[in-house]
C-alpha positions in Angstrom: 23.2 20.7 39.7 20.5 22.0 41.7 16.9 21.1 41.1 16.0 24.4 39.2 18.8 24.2 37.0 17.4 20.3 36.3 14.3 21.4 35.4 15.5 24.4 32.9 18.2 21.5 31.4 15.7 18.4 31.6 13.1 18.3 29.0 12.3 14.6 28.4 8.6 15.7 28.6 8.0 19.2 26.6 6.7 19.9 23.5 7.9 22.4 20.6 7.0 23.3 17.0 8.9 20.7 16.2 7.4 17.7 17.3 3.9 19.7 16.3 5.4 19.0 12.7 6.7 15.7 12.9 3.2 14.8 14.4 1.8 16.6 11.0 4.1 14.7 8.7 3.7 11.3 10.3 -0.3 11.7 10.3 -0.2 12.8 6.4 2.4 10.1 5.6 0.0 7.8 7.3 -3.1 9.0 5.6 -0.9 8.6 2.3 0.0 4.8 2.8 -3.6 4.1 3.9 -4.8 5.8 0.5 -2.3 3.5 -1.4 -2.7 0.5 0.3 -6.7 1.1 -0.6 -5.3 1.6 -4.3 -3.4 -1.3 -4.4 -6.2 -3.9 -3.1 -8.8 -2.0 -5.8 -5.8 -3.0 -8.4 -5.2 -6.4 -7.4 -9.5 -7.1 -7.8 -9.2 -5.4 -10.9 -6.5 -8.2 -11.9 -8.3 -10.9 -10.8 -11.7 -10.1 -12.5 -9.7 -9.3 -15.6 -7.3 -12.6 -15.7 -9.5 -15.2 -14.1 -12.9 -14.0 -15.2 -12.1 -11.7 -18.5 -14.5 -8.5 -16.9 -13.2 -5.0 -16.5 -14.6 -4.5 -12.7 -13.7 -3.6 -9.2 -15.9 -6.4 -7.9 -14.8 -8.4 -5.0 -14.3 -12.0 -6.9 -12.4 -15.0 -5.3 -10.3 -16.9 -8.1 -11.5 -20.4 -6.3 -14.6 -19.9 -8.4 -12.9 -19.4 -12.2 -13.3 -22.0 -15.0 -9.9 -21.7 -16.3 -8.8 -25.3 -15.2 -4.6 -25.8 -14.7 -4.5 -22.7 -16.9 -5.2 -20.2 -14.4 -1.6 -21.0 -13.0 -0.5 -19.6 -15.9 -2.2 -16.3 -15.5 -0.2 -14.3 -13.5 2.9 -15.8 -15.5 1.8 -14.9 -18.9 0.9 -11.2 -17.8 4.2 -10.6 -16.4 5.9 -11.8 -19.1 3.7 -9.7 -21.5 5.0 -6.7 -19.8 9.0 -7.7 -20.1 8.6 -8.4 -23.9 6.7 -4.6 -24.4 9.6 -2.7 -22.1 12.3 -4.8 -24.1 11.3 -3.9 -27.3 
């Protein structure tokens, strides 16, 4: 194979529409998970001030700070159980 042939048959380092598009998917796919992962950290505070400190807010709160004494072990167990007795009935 001669070195012009090579270079028409090579093409470890070109670009085409294609890879324009899977560069477009991957940034919106990445822009996606970043949104979601935001949603689910805003979820998770929203748990914790409603189970350990009984407020409806998106304020940062630690649960090493709650009054609920040996109880608060029991938070995360009652509210999952909660839901499975609502989606059984």
């Amino acid at each position: 194979m001669s070195r012009a042939e090579a270079s028409d048959t090579l093409r470890d380092y070109s670009a085409d529409n294609r890879m324009l598009l899977i560069s477009g998917l991957a940034a919106v796919l990445g822009g996606a998970g970043a949104v979601l992962a935001w949603t689910l950290l805003e979820l998770i505070r929203l748990a914790t001030n409603v189970f350990y400190y009984h407020r409806f807010s998106f304020v940062d709160a630690s649960p090493a700070f709650h009054t609920l004494g040996w109880k608060a072990a029991l938070a995360p167990v009652i509210w999952v159980g909660e839901g499975s007795r609502t989606r059984d009935a």
